[in-house]
N, CA, C and O atoms as a GROMACS GRO file, in nm:
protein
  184
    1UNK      N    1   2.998  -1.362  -4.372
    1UNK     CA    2   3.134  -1.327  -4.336
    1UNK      C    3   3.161  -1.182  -4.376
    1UNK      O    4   3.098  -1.144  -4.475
    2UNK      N    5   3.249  -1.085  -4.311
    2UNK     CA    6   3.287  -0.994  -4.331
    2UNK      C    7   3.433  -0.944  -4.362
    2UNK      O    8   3.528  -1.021  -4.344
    3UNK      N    9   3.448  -0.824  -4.405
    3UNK     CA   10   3.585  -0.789  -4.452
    3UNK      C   11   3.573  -0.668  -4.450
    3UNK      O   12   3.462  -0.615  -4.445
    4UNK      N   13   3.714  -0.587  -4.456
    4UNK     CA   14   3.693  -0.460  -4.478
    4UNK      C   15   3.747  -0.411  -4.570
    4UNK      O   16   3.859  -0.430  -4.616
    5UNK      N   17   3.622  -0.308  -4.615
    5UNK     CA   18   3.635  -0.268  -4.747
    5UNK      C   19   3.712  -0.114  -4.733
    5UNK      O   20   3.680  -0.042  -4.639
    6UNK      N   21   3.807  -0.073  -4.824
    6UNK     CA   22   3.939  -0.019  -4.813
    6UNK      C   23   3.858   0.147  -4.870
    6UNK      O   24   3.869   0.262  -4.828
    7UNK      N   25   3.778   0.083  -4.981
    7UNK     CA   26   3.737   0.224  -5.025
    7UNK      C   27   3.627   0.315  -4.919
    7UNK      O   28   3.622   0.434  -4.888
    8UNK      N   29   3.526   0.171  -4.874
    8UNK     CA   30   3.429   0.258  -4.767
    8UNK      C   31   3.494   0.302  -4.622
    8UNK      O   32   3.460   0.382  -4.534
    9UNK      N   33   3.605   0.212  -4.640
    9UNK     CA   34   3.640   0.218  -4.480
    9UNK      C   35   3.575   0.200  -4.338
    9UNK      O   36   3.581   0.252  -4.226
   10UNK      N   37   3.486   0.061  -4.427
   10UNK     CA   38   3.398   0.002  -4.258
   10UNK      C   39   3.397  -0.127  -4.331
   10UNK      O   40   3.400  -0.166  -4.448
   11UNK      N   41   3.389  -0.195  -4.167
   11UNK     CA   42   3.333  -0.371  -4.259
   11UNK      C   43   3.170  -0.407  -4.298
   11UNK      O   44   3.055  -0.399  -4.254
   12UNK      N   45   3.258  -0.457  -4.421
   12UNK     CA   46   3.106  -0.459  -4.491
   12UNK      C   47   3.086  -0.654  -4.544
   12UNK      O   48   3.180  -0.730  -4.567
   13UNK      N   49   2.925  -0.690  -4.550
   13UNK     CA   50   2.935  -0.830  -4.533
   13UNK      C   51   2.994  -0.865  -4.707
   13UNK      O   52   2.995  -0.777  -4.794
   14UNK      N   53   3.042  -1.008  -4.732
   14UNK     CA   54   3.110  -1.031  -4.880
   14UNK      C   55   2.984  -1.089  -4.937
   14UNK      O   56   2.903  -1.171  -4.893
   15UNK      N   57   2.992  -1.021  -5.048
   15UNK     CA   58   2.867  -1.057  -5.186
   15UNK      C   59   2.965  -1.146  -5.286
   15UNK      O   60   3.064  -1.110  -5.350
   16UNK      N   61   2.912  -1.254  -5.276
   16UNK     CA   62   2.948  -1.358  -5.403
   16UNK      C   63   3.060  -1.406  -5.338
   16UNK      O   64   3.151  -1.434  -5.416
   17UNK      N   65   3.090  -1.429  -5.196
   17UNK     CA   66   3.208  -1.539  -5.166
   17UNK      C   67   3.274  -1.624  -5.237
   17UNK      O   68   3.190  -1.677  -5.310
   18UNK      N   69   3.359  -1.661  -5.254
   18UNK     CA   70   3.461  -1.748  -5.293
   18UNK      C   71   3.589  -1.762  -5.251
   18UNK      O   72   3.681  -1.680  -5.250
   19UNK      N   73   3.583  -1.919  -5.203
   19UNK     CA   74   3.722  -1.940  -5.157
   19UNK      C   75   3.849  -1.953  -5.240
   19UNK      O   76   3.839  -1.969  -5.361
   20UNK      N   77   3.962  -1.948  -5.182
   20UNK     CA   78   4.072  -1.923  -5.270
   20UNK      C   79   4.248  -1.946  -5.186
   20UNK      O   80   4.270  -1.904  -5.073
   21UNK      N   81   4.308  -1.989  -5.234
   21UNK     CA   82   4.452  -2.082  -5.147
   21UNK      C   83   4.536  -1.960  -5.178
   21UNK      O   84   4.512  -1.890  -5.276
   22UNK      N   85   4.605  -1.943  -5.118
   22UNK     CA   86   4.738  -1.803  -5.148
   22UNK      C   87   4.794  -1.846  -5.175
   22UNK      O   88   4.745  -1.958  -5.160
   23UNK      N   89   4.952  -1.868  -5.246
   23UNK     CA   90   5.102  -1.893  -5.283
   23UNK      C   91   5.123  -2.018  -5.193
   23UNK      O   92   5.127  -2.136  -5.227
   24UNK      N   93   5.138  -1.945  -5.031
   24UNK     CA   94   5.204  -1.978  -4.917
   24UNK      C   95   5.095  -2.150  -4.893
   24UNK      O   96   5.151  -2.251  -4.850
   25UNK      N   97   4.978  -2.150  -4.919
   25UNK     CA   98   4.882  -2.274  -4.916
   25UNK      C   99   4.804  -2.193  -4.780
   25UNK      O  100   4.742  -2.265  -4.702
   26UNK      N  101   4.809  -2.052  -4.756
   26UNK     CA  102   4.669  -2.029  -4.689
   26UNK      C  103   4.506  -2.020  -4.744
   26UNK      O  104   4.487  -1.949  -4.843
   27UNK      N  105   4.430  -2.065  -4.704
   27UNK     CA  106   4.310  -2.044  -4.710
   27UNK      C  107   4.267  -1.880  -4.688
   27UNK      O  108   4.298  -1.827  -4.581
   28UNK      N  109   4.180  -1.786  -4.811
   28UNK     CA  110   4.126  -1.670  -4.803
   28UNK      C  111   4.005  -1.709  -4.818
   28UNK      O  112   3.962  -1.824  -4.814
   29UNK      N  113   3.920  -1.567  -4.846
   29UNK     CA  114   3.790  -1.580  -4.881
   29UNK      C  115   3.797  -1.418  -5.000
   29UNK      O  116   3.862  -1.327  -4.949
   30UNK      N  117   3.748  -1.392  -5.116
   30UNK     CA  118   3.764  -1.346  -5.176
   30UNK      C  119   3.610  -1.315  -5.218
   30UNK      O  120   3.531  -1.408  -5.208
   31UNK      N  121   3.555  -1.164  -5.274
   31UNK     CA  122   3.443  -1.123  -5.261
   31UNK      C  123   3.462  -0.983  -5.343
   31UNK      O  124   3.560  -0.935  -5.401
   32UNK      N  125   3.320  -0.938  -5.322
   32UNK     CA  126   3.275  -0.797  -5.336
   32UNK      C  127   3.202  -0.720  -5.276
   32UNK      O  128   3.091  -0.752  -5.233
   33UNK      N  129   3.261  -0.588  -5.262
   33UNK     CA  130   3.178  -0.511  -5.158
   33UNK      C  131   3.011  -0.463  -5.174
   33UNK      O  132   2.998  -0.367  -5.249
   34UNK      N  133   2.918  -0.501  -5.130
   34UNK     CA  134   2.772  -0.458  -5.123
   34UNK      C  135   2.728  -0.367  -5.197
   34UNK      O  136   2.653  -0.376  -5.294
   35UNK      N  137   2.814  -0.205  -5.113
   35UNK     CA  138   2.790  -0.110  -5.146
   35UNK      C  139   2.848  -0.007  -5.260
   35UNK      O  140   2.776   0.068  -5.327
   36UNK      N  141   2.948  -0.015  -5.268
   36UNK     CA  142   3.102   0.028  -5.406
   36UNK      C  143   3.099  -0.068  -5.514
   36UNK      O  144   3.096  -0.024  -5.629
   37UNK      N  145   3.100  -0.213  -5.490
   37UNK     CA  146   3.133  -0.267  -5.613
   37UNK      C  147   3.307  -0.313  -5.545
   37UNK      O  148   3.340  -0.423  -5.589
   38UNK      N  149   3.380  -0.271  -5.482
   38UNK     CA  150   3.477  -0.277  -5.490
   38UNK      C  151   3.570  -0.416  -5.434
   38UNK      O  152   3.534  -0.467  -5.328
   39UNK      N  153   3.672  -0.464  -5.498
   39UNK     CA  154   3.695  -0.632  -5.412
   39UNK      C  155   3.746  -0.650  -5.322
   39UNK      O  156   3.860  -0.610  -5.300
   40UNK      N  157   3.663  -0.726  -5.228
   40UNK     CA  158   3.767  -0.712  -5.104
   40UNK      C  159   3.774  -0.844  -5.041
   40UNK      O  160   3.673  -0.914  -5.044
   41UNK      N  161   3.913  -0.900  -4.965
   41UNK     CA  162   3.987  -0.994  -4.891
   41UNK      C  163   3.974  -0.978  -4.824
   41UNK      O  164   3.956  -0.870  -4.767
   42UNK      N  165   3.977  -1.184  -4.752
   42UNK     CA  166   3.994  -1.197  -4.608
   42UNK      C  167   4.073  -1.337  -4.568
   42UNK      O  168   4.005  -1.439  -4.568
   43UNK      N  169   4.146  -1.342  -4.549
   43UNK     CA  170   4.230  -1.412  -4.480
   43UNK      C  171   4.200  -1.492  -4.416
   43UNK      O  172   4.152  -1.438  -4.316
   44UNK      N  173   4.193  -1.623  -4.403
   44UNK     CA  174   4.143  -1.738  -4.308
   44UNK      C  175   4.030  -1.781  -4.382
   44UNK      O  176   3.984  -1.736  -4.487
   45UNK      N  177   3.973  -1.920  -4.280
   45UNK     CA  178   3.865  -1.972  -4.323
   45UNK      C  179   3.733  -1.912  -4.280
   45UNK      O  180   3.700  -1.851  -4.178
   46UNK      N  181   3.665  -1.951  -4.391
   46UNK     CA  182   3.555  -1.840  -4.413
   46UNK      C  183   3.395  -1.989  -4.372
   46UNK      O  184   3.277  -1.955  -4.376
   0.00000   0.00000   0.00000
């Protein structure tokens, strides 16, 4: 699955996935970027 990462500014694939429910009871997918280190979200089911 992919996301985009804010610092590289391209989508990059998620290292160490994990799912995760928002406030509202949506389904994300929650991760880290490959290349930065940096965390990045995605919205929906993963």
């Amino acid at each position: 699955m992919e996301a985009y990462c804010m610092k590289c500014r391209a989508k990059r694939e998620i290292r160490n996935p994990r799912s995760v429910t928002l406030k509202n009871g949506r389904p994300a997918t929650q991760g880290v970027c490959p290349v930065c280190g940096t965390k990045v979200f995605r919205i929906g089911k993963g």
